[in-house]
GUMIVEX-515440 format. One record per residue (C-alpha): residue number from 1; residue in one letter; x, y, z. Coordinates in Angstrom, 3 decimals. Layout:
REM GUMIVEX-515440
{NUM, "A", {X, Y, Z}};
...
REM end
This chain:
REM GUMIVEX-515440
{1, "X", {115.700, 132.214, 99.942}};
{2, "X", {113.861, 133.977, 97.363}};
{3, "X", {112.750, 132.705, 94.309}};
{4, "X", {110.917, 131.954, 90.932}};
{5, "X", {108.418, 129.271, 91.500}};
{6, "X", {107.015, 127.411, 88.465}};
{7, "X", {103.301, 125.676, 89.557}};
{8, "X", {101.330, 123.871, 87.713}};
{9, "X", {97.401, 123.837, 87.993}};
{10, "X", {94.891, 121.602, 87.386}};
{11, "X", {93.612, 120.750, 83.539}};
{12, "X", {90.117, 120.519, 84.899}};
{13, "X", {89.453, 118.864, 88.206}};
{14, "X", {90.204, 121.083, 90.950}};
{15, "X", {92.150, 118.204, 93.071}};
{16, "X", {93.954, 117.433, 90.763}};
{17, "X", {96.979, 119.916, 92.414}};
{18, "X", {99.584, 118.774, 95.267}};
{19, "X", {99.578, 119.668, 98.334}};
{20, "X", {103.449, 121.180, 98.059}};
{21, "X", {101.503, 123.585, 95.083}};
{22, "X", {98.768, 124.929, 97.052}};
{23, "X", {101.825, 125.754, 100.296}};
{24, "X", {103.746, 127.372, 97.587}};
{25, "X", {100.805, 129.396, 96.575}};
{26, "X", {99.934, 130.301, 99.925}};
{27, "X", {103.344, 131.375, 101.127}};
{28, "X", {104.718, 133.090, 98.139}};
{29, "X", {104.400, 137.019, 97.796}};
{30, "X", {103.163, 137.317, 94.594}};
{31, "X", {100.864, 134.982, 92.295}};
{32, "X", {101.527, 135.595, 88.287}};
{33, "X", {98.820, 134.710, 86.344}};
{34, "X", {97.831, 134.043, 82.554}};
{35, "X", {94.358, 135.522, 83.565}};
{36, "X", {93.490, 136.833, 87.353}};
{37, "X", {90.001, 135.810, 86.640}};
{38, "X", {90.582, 131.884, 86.282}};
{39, "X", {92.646, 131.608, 88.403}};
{40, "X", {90.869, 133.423, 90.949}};
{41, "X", {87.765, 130.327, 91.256}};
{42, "X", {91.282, 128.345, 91.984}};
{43, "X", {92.528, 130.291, 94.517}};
{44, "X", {88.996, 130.927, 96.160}};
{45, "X", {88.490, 127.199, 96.322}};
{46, "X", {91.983, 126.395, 98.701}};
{47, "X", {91.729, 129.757, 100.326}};
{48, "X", {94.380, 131.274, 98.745}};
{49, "X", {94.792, 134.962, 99.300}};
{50, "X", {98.002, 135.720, 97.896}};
{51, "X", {98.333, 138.872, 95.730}};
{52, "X", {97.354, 138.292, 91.770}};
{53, "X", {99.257, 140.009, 89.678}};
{54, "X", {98.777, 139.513, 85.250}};
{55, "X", {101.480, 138.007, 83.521}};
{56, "X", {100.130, 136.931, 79.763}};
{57, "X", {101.834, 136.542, 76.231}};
{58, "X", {101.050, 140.593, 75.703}};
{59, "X", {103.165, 142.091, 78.833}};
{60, "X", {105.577, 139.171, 79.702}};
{61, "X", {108.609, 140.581, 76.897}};
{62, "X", {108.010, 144.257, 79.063}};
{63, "X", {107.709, 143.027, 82.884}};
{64, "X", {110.109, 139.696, 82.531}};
{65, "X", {113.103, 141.690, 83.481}};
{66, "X", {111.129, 143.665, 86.450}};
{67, "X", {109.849, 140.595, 87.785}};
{68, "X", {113.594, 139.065, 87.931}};
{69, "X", {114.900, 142.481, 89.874}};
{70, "X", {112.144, 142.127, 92.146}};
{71, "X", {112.897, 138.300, 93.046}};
{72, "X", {116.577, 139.361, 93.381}};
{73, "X", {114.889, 142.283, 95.588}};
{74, "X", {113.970, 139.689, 98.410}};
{75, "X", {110.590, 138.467, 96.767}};
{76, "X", {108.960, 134.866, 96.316}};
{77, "X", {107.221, 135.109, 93.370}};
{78, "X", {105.050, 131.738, 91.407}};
{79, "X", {103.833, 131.313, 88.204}};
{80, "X", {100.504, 129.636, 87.336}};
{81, "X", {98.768, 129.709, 83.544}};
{82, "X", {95.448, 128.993, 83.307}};
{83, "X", {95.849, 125.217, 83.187}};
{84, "X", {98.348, 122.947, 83.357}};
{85, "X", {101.987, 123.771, 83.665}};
{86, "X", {103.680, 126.834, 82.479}};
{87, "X", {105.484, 126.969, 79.652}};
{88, "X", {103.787, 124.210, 77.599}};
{89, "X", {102.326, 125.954, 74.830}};
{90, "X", {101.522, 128.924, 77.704}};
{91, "X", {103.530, 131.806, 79.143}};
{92, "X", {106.703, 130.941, 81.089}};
{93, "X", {109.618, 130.228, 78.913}};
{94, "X", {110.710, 133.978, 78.443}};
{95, "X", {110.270, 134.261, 82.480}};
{96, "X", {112.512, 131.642, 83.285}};
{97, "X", {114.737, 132.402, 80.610}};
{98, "X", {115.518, 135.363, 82.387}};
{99, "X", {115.633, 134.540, 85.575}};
{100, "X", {118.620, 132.038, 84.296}};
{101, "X", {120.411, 134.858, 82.892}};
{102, "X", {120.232, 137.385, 85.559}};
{103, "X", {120.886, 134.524, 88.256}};
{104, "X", {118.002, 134.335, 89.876}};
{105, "X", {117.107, 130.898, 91.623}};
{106, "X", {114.368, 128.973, 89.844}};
{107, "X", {112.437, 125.673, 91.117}};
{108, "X", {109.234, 123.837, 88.833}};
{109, "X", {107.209, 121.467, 91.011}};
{110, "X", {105.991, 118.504, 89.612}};
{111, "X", {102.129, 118.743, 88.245}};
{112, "X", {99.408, 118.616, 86.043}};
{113, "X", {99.978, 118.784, 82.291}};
{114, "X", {97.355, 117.803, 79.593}};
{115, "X", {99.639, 115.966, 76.962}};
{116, "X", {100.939, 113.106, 79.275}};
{117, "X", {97.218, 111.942, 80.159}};
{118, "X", {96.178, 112.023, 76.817}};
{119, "X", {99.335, 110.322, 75.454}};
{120, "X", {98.901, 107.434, 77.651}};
{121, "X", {95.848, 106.752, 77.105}};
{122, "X", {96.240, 106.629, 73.431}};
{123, "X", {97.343, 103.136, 73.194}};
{124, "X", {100.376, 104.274, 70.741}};
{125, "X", {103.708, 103.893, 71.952}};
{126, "X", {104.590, 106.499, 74.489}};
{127, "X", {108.177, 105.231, 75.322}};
{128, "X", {109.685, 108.002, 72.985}};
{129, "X", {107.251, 110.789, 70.846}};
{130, "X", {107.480, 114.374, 70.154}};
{131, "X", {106.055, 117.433, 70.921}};
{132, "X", {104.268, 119.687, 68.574}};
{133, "X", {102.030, 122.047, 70.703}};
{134, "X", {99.943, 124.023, 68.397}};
{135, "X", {101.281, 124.075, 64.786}};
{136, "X", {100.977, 127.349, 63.097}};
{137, "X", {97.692, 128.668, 61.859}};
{138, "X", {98.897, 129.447, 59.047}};
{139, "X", {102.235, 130.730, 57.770}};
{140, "X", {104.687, 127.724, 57.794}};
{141, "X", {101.997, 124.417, 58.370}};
{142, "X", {101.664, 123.101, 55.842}};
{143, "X", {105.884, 123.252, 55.591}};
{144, "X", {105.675, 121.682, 59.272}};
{145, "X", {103.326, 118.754, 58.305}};
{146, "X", {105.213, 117.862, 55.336}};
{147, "X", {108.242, 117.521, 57.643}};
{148, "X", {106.345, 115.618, 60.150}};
{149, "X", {104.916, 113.232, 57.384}};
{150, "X", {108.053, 110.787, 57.806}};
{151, "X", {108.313, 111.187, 61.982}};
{152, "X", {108.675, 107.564, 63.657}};
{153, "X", {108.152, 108.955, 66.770}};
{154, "X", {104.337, 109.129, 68.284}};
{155, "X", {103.251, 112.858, 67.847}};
{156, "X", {101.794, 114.877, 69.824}};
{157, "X", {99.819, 118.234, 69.069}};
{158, "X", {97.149, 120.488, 70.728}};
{159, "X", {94.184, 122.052, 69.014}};
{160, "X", {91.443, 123.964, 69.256}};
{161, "X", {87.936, 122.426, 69.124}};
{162, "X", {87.115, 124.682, 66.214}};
{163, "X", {89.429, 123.940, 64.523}};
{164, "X", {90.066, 120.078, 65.345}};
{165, "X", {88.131, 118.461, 62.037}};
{166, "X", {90.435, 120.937, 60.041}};
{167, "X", {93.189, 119.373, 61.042}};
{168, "X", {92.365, 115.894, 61.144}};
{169, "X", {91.482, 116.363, 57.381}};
{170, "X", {95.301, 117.776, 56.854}};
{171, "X", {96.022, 115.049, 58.480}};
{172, "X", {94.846, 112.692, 56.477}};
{173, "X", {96.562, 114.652, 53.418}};
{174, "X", {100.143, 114.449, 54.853}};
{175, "X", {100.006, 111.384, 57.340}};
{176, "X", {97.013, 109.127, 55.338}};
{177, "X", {93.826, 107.819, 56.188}};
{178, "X", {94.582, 104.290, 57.877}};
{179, "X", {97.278, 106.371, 60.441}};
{180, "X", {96.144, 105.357, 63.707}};
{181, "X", {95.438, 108.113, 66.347}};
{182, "X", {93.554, 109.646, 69.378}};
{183, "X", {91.840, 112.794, 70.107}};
{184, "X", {91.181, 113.476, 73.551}};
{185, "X", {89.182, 116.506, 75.275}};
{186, "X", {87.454, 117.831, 78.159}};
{187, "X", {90.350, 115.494, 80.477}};
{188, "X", {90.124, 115.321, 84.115}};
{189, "X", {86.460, 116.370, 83.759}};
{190, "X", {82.771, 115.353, 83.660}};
{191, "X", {82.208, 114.647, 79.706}};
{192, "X", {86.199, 113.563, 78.955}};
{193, "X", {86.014, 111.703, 76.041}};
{194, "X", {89.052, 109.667, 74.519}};
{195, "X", {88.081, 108.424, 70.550}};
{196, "X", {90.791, 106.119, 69.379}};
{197, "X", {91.042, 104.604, 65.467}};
{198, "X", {92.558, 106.005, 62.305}};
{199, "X", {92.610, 109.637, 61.112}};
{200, "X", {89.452, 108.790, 58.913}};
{201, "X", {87.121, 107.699, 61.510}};
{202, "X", {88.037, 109.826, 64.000}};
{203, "X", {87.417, 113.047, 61.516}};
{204, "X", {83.875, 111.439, 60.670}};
{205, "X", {83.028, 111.156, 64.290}};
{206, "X", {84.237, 114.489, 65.191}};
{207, "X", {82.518, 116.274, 61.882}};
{208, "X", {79.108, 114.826, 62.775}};
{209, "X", {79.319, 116.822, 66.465}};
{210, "X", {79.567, 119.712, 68.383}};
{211, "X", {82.918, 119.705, 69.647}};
{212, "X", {83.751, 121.364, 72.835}};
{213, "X", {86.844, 121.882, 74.970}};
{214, "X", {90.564, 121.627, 75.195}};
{215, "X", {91.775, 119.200, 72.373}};
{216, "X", {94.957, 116.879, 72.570}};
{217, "X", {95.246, 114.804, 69.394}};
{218, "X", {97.964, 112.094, 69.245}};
{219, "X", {98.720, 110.678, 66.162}};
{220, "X", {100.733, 107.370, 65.758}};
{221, "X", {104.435, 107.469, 63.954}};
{222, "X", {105.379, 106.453, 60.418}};
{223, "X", {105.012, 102.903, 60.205}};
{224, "X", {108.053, 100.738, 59.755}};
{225, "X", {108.334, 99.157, 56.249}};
{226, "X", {107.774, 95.569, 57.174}};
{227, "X", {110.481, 93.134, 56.079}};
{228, "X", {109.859, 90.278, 53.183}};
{229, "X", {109.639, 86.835, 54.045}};
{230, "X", {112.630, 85.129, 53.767}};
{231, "X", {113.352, 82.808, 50.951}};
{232, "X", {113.306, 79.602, 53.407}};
{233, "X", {110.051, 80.179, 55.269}};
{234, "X", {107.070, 78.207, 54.812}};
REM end
């Protein structure tokens, strides 16, 4: 039956895809993609010759609808961004959103996403966090960080390396200097690096460096106000 398939890529390291993906990607009649020209070396490397068609934040509003009709029409069409799984803080949502509404049958396979790596190997609690993604550049972030300044949960936000000592300062404004966190870049690949301490020494180590590659930064959750000792303990 035909379909929307949702397919996540690897982050970085080529293997790191399953082997129901690269099938999918094979047998389907149509490959959307962020950009046609990364995910070309990806296709090229498992012999994929499947048609590559664009599909970006710019078109996706206009061709959403088309796409749908054409599914509907008998096609197998799969998604792929760039890296990691689509939707996440990439092209997707609007896709499937339609393909909801105008019935068409929609399946996500299992895959590679940056944020789960990255959030387990913080060392902060992981059993319930939240989301951010990238916060605004501007309009409405500082609004955003004052809201997230009293979050319990672990947070979770992407950034770019030219940006990432930027943020850690605002960080430091709205979460203070002693709040534990992680920043971790270049995952599933040669030079990954994971720094782990508070806000303050990770922005020093970061602001003495060149900083290169996709960033996750993870930043622990308010702290609990500890309780007094109790008037009969020692």
């Amino acid at each position: 039956m035909s379909k929307l398939y949702i397919v996540p890529t690897p982050i970085g390291n080529l293997e790191d895809i399953t082997l129901r993906a690269i099938r999918i990607l094979k047998e389907a009649d149509a490959l959307l993609a962020e950009d046609t020209r990364t995910s070309a070396k990806l296709l090229h490397h498992y012999g994929i010759e499947t048609r590559l068609q664009s599909h970006h934040k710019f078109n996706e509003h206009k061709t959403s609808a088309h796409i749908a009709e054409r599914i509907l029409g008998g096609e197998t069409i799969a998604l792929i961004s760039d890296a990691g799984t689509p939707g996440i803080s990439d092209p997707g949502f609007l896709l499937v959103r339609t393909c909801v509404e105008m019935g068409v049958d929609v399946e996500t396979l299992p895959g590679a996403t940056a944020f789960v790596p990255a959030l387990v190997n913080s060392g902060l609690p992981c059993d319930k966090f939240c989301f951010e993604g990238f916060l605004p550049q501007k309009k409405g972030r500082q609004k955003r960080l004052k809201e997230l300044a009293n979050e319990a949960r672990t947070m979770v936000f992407y950034e770019s390396p030219y940006r990432l000592c930027k943020a850690l300062e605002q960080f430091i404004e709205h979460f203070g200097a002693e709040r534990q966190a992680s920043v971790s870049r270049e995952l599933s690949k040669l030079h990954e690096e994971n720094a782990r301490g508070t806000l303050l020494e990770l922005f020093q180590h970061f602001n003495s460096k060149t900083v290169k590659g996709e960033i996750v930064i993870i930043v622990d959750g308010k702290p609990k106000p500890q309780k007094g000792n109790s008037d009969d303990e020692d």
